[in-house]
N, C-alpha and C positions, 0 to 999 in steps of 0.2 A: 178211749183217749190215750193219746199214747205216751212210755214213760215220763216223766218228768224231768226230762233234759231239758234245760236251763240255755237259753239264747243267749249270747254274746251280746251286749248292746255296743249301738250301731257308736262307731267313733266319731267323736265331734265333728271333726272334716276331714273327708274324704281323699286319699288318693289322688284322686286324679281333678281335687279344688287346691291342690298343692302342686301340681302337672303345671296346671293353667297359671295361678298367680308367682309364682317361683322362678323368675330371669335366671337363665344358663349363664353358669360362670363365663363361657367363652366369650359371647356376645355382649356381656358388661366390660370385658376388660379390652375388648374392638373397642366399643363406645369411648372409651377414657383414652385408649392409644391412639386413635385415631379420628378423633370425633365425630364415630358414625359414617366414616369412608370408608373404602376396600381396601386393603392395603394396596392392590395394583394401581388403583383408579388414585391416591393421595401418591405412589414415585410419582404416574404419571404428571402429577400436577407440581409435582417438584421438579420433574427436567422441563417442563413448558420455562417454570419461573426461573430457571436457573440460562434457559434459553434467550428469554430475553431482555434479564441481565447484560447478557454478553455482548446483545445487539445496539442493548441501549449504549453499553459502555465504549461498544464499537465506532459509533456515529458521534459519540461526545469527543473522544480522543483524536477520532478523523477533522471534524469543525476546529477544536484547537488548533493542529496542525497546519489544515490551510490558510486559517487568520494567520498564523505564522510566517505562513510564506505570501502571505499578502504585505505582510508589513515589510518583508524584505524586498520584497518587489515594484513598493512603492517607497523605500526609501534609497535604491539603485536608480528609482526613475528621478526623484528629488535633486540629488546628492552626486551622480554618477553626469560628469558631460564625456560626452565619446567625442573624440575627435572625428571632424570630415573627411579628413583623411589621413592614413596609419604612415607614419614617418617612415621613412627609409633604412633610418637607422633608430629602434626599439629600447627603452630605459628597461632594463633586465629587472627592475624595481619594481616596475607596476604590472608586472607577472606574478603576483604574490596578491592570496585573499586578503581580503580585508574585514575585519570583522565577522570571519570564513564563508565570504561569498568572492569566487573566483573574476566569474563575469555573468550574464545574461544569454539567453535565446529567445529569440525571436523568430512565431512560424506564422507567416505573414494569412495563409489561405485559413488555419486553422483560428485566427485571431487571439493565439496562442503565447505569452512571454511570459518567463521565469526566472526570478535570480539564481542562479547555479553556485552551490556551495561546494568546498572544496571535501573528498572522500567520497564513498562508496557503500557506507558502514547501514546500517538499519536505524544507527541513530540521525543521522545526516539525510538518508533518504524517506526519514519518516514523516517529514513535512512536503517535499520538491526534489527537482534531479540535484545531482550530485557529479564534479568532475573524477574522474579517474587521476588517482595522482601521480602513475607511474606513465601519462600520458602528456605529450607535448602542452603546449597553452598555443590558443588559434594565432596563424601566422606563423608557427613553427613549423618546420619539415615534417610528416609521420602524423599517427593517424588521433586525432584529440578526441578521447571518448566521455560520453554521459549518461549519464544514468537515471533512473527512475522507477516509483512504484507505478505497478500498471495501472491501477485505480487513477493515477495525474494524467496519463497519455492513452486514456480508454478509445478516444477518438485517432491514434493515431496510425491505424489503417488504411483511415483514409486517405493518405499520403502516394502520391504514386511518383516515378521517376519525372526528372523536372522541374516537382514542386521546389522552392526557395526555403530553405532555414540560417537565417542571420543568427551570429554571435557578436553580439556585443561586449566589449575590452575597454578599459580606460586606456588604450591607445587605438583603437580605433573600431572599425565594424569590420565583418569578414561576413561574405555570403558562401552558401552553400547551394549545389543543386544536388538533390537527390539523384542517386542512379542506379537504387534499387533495396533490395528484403530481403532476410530471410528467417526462418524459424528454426532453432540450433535445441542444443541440448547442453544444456547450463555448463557443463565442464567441456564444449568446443569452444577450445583458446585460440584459432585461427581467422572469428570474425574479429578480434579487437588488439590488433599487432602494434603497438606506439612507433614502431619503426619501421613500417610499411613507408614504401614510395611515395613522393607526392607528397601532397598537402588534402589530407583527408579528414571528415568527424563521420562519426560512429554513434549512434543512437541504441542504447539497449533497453528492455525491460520484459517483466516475466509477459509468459505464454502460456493459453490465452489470458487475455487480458481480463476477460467479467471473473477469473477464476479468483483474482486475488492473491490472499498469501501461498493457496492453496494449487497457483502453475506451479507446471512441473518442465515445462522450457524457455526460452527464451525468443525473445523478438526483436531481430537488429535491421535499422534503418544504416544504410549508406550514402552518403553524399561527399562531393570532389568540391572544393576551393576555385571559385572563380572569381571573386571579387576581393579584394586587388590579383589582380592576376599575379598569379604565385612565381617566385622567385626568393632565391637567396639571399638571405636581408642582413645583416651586420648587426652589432650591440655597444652599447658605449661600455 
């Protein structure tokens, strides 16, 4: 038999019954920071929600603004009589916003009318067009420009030389025919001259148009004064 060395008794549990029921620090404190996601897989789930946040918030501040310009639009149609026709001699008076809407456009094929407020600013154009202020008022000599975000004039491509865009004035109506486009780059200051020959309007807005905030040129519509046939006109 052999000496009398004395065996260890066996320890109550085992190694590897301490392997198995004993959670890894790391993977409790995943659990608790993240509850049980990846860290990649919860960003991602933070830029989805952060995304459409921005969408929702996009499409609520856009609805405001055009009830916005609905109401001015149907308070110009209320409120506003155009005369039938624009006098001879012009009150230099009723060339002035009102309640800072200038005058109206009207684009007959597009079934198209907007009250046109006066400036150019982001806060002005962030409802409807906007006049240019350093530009005549219709019926002046030179060239009367307007403005807009591309999201209000998405359809207005479809415009080709010829088509008809009316301005309506609380002294009278002024037509336009279109006679022609083109696609510029935001600091060409030679589509929009105020003292250009003639009796002209100038339609602006970003390029392309589905881009949003996010054009990076511009889209200018042209059209000449044919109705009243343009001439010289006098002020009291």
């Amino acid at each position: 038999m052999a000496s009398g060395q004395k065996r260890s008794p066996r320890e109550p549990f085992s190694s590897n019954i301490q392997r198995r029921d004993t959670p890894r620090a790391g993977s409790a404190a995943r659990a608790i920071t993240f509850g049980g996601l990846d860290p990649l897989r919860a960003t991602f789930l933070l830029f989805i929600a952060a995304g459409l946040i921005l969408i929702i918030s996009f499409f609520y501040e856009t609805s405001l603004a055009i009830g916005d310009q609905q109401q001015m639009d149907q308070t110009w149609r209320n409120e506003v009589k155009v005369p039938v026709a624009v006098p001879a001699v012009i009150d230099p008076s009723l060339k002035r916003p009102v309640d800072g809407v200038d005058f109206a456009i009207v684009i007959p094929r597009l079934g198209y009318f907007a009250a046109v407020k006066e400036g150019v600013s982001s806060g002005v154009l962030y409802s409807g067009p906007g006049h240019y202020p350093n530009t005549p008022w219709p019926g002046d000599p030179g060239m009367v420009g307007v403005a807009a975000h591309n999201v209000y004039w998405i359809n207005f491509p479809q415009l080709t030389p010829g088509d008809e865009i009316d301005i309506q004035t609380r002294y009278g109506n002024f037509r336009y025919r279109i006679t022609g486009s083109r696609v510029v780059s935001p600091d060409d200051m030679t589509v929009l001259v105020p003292s250009a020959p003639g009796y002209q309007l100038t339609l602006t807005t970003c390029w392309p148009l589905w881009a949003g905030a996010f054009a990076t040129q511009r889209y200018v519509i042209f059209a000449d004064q044919f109705w009243p046939a343009p001439y010289k006109r006098g002020y009291t």
